[in-house]
N, C-alpha and C positions, 0 to 999 in steps of 0.2 A: 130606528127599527126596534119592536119589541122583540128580545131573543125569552124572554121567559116571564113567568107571573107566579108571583106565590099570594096566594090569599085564601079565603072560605069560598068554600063549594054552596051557594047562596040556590041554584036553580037546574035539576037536569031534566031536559026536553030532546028536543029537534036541536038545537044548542045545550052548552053547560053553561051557566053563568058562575063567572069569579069575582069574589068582589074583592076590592084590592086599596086599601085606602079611599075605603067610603065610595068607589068607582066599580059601577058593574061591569064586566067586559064578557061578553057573548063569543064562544070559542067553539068552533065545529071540530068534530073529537070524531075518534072511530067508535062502534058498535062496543067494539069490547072493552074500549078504555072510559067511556062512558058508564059500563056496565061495572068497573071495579070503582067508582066515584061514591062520596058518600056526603048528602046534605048536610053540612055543618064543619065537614070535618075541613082541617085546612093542607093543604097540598099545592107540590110546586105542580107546573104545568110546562113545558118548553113549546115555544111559540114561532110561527112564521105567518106573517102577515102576506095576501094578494093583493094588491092593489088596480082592481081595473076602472074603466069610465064610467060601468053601472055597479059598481061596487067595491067594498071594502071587508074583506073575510080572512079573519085570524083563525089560524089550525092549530089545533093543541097535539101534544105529543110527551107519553108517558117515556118516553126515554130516546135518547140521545140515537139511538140503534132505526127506530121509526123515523124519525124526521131527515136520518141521513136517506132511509129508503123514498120519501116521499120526495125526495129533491131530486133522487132520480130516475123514479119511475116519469115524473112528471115533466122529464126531458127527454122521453122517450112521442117521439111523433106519434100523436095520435091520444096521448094521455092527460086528461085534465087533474084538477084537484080531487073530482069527486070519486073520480072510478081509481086513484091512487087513494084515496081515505077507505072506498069501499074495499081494495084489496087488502090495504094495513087491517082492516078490521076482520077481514076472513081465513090471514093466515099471515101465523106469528113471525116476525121478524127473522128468527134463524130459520124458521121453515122456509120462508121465502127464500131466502140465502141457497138454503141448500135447492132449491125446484129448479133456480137459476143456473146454479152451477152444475147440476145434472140433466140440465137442458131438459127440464120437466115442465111445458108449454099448458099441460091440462091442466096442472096445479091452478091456472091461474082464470081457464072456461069457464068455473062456477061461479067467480066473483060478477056482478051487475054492470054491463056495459064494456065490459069488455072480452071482445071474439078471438075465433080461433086466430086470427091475423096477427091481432093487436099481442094477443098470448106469446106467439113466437117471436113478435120482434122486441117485447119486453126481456126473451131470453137472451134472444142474439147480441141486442144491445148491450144489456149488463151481467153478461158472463163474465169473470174474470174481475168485475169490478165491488164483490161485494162479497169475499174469500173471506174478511176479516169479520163478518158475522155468522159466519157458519157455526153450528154446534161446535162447544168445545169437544165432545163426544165423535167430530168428524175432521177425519186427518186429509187437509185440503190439499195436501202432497200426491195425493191419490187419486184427484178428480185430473182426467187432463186438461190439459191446456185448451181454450176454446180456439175454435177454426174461426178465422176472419175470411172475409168472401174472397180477399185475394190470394187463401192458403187452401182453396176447394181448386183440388187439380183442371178439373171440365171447367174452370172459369176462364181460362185464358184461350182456347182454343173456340169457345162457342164466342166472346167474343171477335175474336176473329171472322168466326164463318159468319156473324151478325154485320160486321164491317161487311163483306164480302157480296153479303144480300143487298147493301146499297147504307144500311144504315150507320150513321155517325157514331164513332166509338164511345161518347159519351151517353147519345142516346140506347146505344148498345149495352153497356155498363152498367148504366141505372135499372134495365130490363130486366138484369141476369141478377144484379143485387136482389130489386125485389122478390122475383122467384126463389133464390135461396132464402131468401128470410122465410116465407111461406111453405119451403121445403121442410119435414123432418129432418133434426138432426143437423139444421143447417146448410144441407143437401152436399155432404161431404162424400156421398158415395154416387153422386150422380153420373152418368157417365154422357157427353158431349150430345150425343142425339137426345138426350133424354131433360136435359138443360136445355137444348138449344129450343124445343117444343114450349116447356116452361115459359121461357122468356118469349119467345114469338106470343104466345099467349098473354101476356103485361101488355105485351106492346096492342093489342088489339087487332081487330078485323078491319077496324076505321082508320089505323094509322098508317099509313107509305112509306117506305123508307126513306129520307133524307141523311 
């Protein structure tokens, strides 16, 4: 695995090209780390190779702070490499930090391909997990603690009334999770009627209870 490349900045496009011991290597960069790049000059690059069946794409990453975001925005369901490169590129690595830890969902609506859905469950997912890049300027003692969907009080009773309707606790579970992901806020202040609508709602008009 390639973890990094230092060489001349030979080419920047749609790609940056590095040339490295006489070997060109084609790196997809964000918008803005592309934009601080300079033909000639020589610069390290920190790297994470994809490897799929129709392809092979190495991601460059102007600091160690990016590449740890890109590993896990892109374990977030629903998140590819590209609309995780497009986010690094529209908003800087502590700003990111801080949108997540303040469960700030729009921060993330103007970035390209990814919605209001995909926004909240990038928060929900990695709140709490990314305290260590916050502005030095912000005392992470101060943000609370994030809600996990089994610390949203109306979660354990609308499951219940979900079992009750006929449906299976798991398939009950999964219905109420997704709902809070799609809720503000994490839907911490929901209250049992008001959940249990949500989740009926996931579950559809087409599905039966089992």
């Amino acid at each position: 695995m390639i973890s990094s490349l230092r060489g001349v900045v030979v080419s920047i496009g749609s790609h940056v090209v590095l040339e490295v011991g006489g070997v060109g290597y084609a790196l997809d960069v964000t918008v803005s780390h592309r934009a601080a790049l300079v033909i000639g000059a020589e610069t390290t690059i920190l790297t994470l190779m994809i490897v799929r069946p129709e392809s092979m794409t190495i991601y460059g990453f102007a600091s160690a702070g990016d590449l740890a975001l890109f590993s896990l925005l892109t374990a977030v369901n629903g998140v590819g490499p590209r609309s995780a490169m497009a986010a690094l590129g529209a908003i800087p690595a502590d700003a990111m930090a801080l949108a997540i830890e303040q469960d700030n969902a729009a921060a993330f609506r103007k970035v390209a391909g990814i919605g209001p859905k995909t926004a909240q469950l990038i928060v929900m997912s990695l709140r709490g997990k990314v305290r260590s890049m916050l502005p030095e300027s912000v005392d992470a003692t101060d943000i609370p603690a994030p809600l996990t969907p089994v610390d949203v009080p109306a979660r354990t009773e609308t499951v219940k009334a979900l079992v009750a309707l006929g449906w299976n606790q798991r398939t009950a579970a999964t219905a109420i999770d997704n709902a809070l992901v799609a809720a503000p806020g994490g839907g911490s202040d929901l209250s049992v009627p008001a959940l249990l609508r949500m989740a009926l709602a996931q579950l559809g008009p087409n599905q039966t209870a089992r």
